[in-house]
C-alpha positions as CSV (number, residue, x, y, z in Angstrom):
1,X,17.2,10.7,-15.7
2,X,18.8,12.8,-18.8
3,X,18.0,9.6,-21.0
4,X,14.2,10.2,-20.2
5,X,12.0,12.1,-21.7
6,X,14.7,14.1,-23.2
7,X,15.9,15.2,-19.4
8,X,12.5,17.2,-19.1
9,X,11.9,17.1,-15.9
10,X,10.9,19.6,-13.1
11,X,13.1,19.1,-10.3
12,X,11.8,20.9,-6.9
13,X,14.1,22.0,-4.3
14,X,12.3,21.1,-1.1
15,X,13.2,22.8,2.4
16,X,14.5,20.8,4.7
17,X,13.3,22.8,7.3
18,X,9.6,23.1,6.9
19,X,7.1,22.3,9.2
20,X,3.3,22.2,8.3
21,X,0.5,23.9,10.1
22,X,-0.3,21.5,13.1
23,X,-4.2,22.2,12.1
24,X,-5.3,21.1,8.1
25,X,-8.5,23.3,6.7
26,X,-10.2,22.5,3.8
27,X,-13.3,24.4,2.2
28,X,-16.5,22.5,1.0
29,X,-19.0,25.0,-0.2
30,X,-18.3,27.7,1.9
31,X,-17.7,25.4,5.1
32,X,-14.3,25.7,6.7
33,X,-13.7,22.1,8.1
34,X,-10.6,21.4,10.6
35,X,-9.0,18.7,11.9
36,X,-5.1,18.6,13.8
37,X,-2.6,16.7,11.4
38,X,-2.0,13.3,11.7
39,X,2.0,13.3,13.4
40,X,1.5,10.1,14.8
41,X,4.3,8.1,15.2
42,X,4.2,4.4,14.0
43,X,6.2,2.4,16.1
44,X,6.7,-1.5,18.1
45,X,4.8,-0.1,21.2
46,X,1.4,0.1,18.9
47,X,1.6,-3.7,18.5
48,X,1.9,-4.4,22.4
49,X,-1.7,-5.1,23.1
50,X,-2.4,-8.8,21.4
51,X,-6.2,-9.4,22.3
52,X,-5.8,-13.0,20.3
53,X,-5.5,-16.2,21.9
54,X,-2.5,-16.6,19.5
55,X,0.0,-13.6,21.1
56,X,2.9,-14.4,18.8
57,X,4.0,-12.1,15.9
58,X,7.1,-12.4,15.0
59,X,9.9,-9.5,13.9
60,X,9.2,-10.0,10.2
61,X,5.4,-10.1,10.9
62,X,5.9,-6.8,13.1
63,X,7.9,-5.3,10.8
64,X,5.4,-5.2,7.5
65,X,1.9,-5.0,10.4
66,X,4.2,-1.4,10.8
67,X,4.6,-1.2,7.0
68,X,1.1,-1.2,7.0
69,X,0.0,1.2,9.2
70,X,3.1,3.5,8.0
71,X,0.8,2.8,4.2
72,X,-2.5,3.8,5.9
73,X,-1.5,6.7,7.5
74,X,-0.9,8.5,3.9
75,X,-3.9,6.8,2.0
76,X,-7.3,8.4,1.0
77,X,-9.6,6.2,4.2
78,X,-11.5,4.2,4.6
79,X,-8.4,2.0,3.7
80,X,-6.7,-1.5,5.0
81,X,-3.7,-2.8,3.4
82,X,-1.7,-6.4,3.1
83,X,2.0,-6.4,3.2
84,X,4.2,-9.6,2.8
85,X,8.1,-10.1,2.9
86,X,8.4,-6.5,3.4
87,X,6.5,-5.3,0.6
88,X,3.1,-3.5,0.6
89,X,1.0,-6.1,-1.6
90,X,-2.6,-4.5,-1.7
91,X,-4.7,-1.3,-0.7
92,X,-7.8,-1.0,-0.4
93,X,-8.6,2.9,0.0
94,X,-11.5,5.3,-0.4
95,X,-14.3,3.0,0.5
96,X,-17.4,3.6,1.8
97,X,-17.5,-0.1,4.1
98,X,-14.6,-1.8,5.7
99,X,-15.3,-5.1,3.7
100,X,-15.5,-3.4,0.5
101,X,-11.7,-2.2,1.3
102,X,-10.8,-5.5,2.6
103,X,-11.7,-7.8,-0.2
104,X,-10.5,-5.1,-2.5
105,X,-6.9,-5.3,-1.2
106,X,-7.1,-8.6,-0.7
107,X,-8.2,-9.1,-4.2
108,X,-5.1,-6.8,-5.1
109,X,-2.7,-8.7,-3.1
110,X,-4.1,-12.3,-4.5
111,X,-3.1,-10.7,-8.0
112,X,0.2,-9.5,-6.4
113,X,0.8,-13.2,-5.4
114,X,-0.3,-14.7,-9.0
115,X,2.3,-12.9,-10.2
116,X,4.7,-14.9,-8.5
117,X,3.5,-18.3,-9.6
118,X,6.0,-20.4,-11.8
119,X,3.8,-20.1,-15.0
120,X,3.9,-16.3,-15.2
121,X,7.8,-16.2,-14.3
122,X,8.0,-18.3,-17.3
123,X,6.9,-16.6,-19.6
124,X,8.3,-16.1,-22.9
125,X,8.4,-12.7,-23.7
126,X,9.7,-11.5,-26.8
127,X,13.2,-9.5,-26.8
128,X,12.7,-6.1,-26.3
129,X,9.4,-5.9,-25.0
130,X,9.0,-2.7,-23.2
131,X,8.2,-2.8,-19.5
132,X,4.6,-1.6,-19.5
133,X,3.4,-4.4,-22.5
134,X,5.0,-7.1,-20.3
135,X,3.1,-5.9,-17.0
136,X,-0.3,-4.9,-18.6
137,X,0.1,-9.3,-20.8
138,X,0.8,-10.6,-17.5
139,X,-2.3,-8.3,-16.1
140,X,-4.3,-10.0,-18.5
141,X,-2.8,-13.0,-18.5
142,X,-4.2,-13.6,-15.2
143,X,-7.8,-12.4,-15.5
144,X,-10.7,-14.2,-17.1
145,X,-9.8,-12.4,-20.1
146,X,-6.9,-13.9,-20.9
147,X,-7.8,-15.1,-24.5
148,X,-6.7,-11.0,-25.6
149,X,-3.1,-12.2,-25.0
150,X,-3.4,-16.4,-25.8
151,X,-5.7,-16.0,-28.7
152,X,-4.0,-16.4,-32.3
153,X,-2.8,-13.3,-33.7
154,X,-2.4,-12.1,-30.2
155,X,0.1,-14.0,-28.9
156,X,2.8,-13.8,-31.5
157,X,3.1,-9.8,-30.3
158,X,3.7,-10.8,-26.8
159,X,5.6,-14.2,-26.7
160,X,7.9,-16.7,-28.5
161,X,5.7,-18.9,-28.0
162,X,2.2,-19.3,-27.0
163,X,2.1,-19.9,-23.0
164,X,-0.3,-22.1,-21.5
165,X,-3.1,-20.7,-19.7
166,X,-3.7,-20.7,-15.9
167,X,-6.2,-22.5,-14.8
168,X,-9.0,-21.1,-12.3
169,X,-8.3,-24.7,-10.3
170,X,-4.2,-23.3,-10.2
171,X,-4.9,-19.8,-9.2
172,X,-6.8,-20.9,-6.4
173,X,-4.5,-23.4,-5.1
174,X,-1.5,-21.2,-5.8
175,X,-3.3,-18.4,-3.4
176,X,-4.4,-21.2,-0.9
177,X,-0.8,-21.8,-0.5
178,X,0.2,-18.0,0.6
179,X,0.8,-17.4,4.1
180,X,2.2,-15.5,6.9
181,X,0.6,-11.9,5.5
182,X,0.0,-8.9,7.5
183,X,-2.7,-6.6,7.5
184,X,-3.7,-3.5,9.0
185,X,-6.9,-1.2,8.8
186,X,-7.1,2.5,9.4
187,X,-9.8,2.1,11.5
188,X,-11.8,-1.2,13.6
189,X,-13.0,-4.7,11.8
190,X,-16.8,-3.9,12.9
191,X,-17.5,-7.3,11.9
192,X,-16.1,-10.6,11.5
193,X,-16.5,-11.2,7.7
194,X,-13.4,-8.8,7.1
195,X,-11.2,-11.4,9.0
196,X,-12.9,-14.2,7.1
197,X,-11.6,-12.4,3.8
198,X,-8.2,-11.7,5.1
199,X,-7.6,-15.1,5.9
200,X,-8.0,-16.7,2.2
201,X,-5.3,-14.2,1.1
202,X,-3.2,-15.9,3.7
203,X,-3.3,-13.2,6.5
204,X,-1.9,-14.5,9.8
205,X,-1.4,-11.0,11.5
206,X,-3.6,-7.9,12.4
207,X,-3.1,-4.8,13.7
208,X,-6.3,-2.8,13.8
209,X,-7.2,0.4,16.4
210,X,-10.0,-2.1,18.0
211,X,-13.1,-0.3,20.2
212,X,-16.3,-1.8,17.7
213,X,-19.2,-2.9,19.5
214,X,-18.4,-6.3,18.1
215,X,-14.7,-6.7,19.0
216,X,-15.5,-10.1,20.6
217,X,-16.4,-11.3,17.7
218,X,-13.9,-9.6,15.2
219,X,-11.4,-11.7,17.7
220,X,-13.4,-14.9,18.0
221,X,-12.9,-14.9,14.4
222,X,-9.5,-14.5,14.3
223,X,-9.3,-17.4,16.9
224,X,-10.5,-19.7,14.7
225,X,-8.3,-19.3,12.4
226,X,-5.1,-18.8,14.8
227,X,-4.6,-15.8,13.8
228,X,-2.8,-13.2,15.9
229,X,-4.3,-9.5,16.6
230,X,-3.1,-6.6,18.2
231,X,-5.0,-3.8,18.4
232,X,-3.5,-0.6,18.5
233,X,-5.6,2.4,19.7
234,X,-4.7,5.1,16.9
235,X,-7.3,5.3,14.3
236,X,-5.6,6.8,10.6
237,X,-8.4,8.7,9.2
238,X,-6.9,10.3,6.1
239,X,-9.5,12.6,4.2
């Protein structure tokens, strides 16, 4: 850490022994509002009630439906969140409707997997190219803006060579191919579209507190695609 930023850096001594206040407060305007903190503890016994005809999720599938929830618990809500392979690949958090959080982490996690695709692992950055310029070309790379890093006179700061662009027709069926994701929610799927969204970003597992009005269909949905739900009875509100 001494070879950044000149060693500048604040370094805090936490106590291992503190406990917050089981009750959280926060003033609004002269209003004192309370709520008990969230000590919940994510574990395999949340994922034991599988309302899906499709019952199986497998130890790597339980494992990142946990990672997920274990995400959740510490993000602003309302908030779901994909994980694949172990590896937190979109959040959606701090939205005002569930499928405004869903299709903004599964938009996230599309991107996450377009970074993967043999095209962008190919290409040829120049030596020495910080970090930051490689991750904010690829960023562009991939959106429909991609002429700001292929263009001529772009380009030749970036690469050795100019790379060719991806195709919309590629992107899609690189996406189409992803599969076995997780997702979790902070709170219940009140409607079906949210699983309709889930599954083009590959989601195969669920894990979501259930108790909407329209759980039937939130599951219905998620038969049709064989996709396997559990739902878990703890809401995550995080405010």
């Amino acid at each position: 850490m001494k070879s950044k930023k000149r060693g500048a850096y604040n370094i805090v001594r936490i106590d291992p022994g503190y406990r917050p206040d089981p009750v959280e407060r926060r003033d609004v305007f002269g209003i004192t509002f309370e709520q008990g903190r969230n000590s919940a503890k994510i574990d395999a016994s949340l994922l034991k009630n599988v309302v899906t005809k499709n019952k199986n999720i497998p130890e790597d599938a339980a494992r990142d439906l946990l990672i997920s929830l274990i995400v959740l618990k510490y993000t602003q809500s309302n908030s779901v969140c994909y994980v694949k392979g172990g590896a937190t690949a979109g959040v959606g958090a701090g939205q005002q409707s569930r499928i405004h959080c869903t299709r903004l982490a599964g938009d996230k996690a599309d991107r996450w997997f377009l970074r993967r695709h043999p095209k962008v692992l190919a290409l040829p950055f120049r030596p020495g190219l910080h970090r930051p310029d490689r991750d904010n070309a690829i960023d562009v790379y991939l959106s429909d803006d991609c002429q700001d890093v292929l263009a001529d006179g772009a380009w030749q700061r970036l690469f050795t060579e100019r790379p060719e662009p991806l195709s919309r027709d590629e992107k899609r069926a690189w996406i189409a191919e992803q599969d076995g994701v997780s997702l979790g929610s902070d709170a219940f799927f009140p409607f079906g579209d949210n699983i309709e969204r889930a599954h083009r970003s590959g989601v195969r597992y669920i894990a979501q507190p259930g108790g909407s009005i329209r759980d039937d269909n939130v599951t219905e949905t998620c038969d049709r695609y064989g996709i396997a739900m559990a739902f878990t009875g703890l809401r995550l509100f995080h405010h």
